[in-house]
C-alpha positions in Angstrom: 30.3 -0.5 19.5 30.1 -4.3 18.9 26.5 -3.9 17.8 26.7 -0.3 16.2 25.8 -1.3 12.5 27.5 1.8 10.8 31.0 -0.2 11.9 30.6 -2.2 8.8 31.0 0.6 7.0 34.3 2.0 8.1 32.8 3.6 10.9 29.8 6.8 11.3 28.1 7.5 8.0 27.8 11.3 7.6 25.3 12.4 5.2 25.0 16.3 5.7 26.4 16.7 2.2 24.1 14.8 0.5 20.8 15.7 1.8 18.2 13.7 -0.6 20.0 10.4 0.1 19.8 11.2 4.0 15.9 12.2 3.1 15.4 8.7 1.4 17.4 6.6 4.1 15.7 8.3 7.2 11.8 7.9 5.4 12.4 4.7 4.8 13.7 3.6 8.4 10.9 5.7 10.0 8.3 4.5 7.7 9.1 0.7 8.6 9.4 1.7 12.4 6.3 3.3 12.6 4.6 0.6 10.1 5.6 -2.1 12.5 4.7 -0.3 15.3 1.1 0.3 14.0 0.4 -3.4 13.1 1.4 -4.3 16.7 -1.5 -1.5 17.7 1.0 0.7 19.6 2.0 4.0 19.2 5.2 6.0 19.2 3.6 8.7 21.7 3.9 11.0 18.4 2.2 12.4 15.5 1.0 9.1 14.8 -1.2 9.6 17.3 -3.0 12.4 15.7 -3.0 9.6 12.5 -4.5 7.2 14.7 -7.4 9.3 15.1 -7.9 11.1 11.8 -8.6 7.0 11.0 -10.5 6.0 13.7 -13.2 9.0 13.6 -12.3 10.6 10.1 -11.4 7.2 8.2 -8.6 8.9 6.9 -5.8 6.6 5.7 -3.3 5.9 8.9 0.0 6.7 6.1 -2.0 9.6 4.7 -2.9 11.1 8.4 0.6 10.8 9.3 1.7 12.6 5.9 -1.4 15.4 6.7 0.2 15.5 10.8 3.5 15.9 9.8 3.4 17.9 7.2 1.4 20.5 9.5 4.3 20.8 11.8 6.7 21.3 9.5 4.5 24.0 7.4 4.4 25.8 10.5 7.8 25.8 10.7 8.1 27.6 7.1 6.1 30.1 8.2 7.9 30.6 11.3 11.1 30.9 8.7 8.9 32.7 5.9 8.5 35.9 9.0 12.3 35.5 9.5 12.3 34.4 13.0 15.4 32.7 14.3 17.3 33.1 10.8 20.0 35.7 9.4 19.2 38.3 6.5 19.0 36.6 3.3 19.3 32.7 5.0 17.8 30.3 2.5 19.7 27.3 4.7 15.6 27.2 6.9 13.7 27.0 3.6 15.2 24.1 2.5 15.7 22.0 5.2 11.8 22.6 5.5 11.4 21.7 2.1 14.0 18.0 2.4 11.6 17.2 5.8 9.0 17.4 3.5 10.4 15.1 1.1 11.1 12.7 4.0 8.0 12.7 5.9 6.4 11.9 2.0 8.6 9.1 1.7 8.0 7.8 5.2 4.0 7.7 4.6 4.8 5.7 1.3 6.5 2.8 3.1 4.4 3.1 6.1 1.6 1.7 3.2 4.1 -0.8 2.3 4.4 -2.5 5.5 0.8 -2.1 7.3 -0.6 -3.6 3.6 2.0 -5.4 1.8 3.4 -4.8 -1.6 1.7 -8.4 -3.2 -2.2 -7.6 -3.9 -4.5 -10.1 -4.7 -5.7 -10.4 -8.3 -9.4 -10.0 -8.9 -10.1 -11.7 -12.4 -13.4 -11.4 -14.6 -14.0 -14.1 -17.5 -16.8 -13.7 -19.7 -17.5 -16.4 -22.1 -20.7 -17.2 -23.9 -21.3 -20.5 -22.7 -21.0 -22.5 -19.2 -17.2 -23.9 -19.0 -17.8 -27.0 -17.1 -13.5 -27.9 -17.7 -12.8 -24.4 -16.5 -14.7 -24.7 -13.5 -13.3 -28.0 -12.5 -9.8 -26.8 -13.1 -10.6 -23.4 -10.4 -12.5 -25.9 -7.6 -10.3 -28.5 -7.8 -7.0 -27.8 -9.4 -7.0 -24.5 -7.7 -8.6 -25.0 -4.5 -10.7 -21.7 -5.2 -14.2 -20.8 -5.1 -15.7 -18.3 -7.6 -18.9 -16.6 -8.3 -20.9 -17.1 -11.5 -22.6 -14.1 -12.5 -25.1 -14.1 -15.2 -24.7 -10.7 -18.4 -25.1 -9.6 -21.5 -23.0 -8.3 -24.3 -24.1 -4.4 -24.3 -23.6 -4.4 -28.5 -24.9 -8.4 -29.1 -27.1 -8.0 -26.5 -26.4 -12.2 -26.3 -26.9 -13.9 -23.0 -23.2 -14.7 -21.4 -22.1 -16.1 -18.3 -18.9 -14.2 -16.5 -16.9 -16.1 -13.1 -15.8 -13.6 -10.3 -12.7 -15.2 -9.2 -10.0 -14.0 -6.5 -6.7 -15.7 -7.0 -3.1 -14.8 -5.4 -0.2 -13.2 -8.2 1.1 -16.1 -8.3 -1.9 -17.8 -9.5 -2.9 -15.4 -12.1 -0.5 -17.1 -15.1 -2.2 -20.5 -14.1 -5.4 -19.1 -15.4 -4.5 -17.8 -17.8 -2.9 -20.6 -19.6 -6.1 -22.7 -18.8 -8.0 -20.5 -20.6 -5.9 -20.6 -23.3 -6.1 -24.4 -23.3 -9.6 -24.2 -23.0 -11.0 -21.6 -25.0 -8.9 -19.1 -25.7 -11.8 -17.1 -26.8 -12.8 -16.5 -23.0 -12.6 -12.1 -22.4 -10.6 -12.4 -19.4 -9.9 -8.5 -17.1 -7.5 -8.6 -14.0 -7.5 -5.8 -11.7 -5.9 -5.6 -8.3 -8.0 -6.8 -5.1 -6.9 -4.4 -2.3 -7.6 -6.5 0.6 -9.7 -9.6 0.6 -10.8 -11.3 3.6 -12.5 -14.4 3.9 -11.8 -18.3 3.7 -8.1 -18.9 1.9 -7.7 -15.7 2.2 -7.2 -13.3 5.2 -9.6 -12.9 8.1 -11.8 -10.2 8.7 -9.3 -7.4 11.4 -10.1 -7.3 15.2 -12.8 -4.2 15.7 -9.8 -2.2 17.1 -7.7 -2.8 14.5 -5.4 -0.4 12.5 -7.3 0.4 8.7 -5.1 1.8 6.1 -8.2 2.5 3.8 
């Protein structure tokens, strides 16, 4: 009992009257199991199994094959319940229980992304300018300790030569940027998009060939 964590709250928590918060609590303590479980490369012995193989031979998102395994079983049972096997005349009680497993196996999938990938992506940036920026490109190398790509364009309406840097930088790093441009030349055309997963030097290195993909 000493190390039953439902003690510091007064004792057993019974949610069977409030189904949708039992559906959000149970996802999300599955999801994070199961997550943790996966990076380690081990397996429950469950549906994640099925999961594991959808990605391995289907490349089929581990979180979305365990949302496609689960969802399977418990679509079978609703047509078990639809036929009106093992319930009374007129029982809806079946149908939605069905329907809150549903709810929970979604929610489950959704943190089982959070923890095999992490919530903080990487920021892939774009700056165009017209003209080489020698003061910028000191400031990413070695302010920054970044490397970045210069990749020669054109405006499609000027049709005037312009020179555009590829640069991957952490969240963090994004408002350092951009108040350099703005120093700079804060007429620079500056895009950030999200970098799913970058691998590489500074960055994380390339998974083990057996490794878990959630992509």
């Amino acid at each position: 009992q000493a190390l039953d964590p439902t003690q510091l709250m007064g004792g057993a928590v019974n949610l069977s009257d409030h189904l949708m918060l039992a559906c959000i609590l149970g996802g999300t303590i599955l999801g994070a199991g199961l997550g943790l479980v996966v990076r380690s490369n081990a397996t429950t012995g469950g549906t994640d199994i099925i999961a594991m193989i959808l990605n391995r031979y289907l490349h089929i998102p581990f979180s979305r094959g365990v949302l496609l395994a689960d969802s399977c079983v418990v679509l079978a049972g609703l047509v078990v319940i639809g036929f009106g096997i093992g319930t009374q005349d007129g029982e809806a009680e079946g149908w939605l229980l069905s329907l809150y497993s549903l709810i929970c196996i979604f929610v489950s999938s959704r943190v089982i992304d959070y923890v095999i990938d992490g919530a903080s992506y990487d920021k892939l940036l774009f700056i165009i300018g017209n003209t080489h920026s020698e003061p910028l490109r000191q400031y990413i190398i070695n302010d920054m300790e970044r490397g970045g790509t210069y990749i020669k364009s054109s405006g499609m309406y000027s049709n005037d030569d312009k020179e555009m840097i590829f640069l991957v930088v952490s969240r963090r790093e994004v408002a350092q940027v951009q108040r350099k441009i703005r120093e700079i030349d804060p007429t620079l055309f500056l895009v950030i998009t999200d970098a799913y997963d970058t691998f590489g030097e500074g960055f994380k290195p390339l998974p083990e060939k057996d490794a878990m993909l959630n992509d």
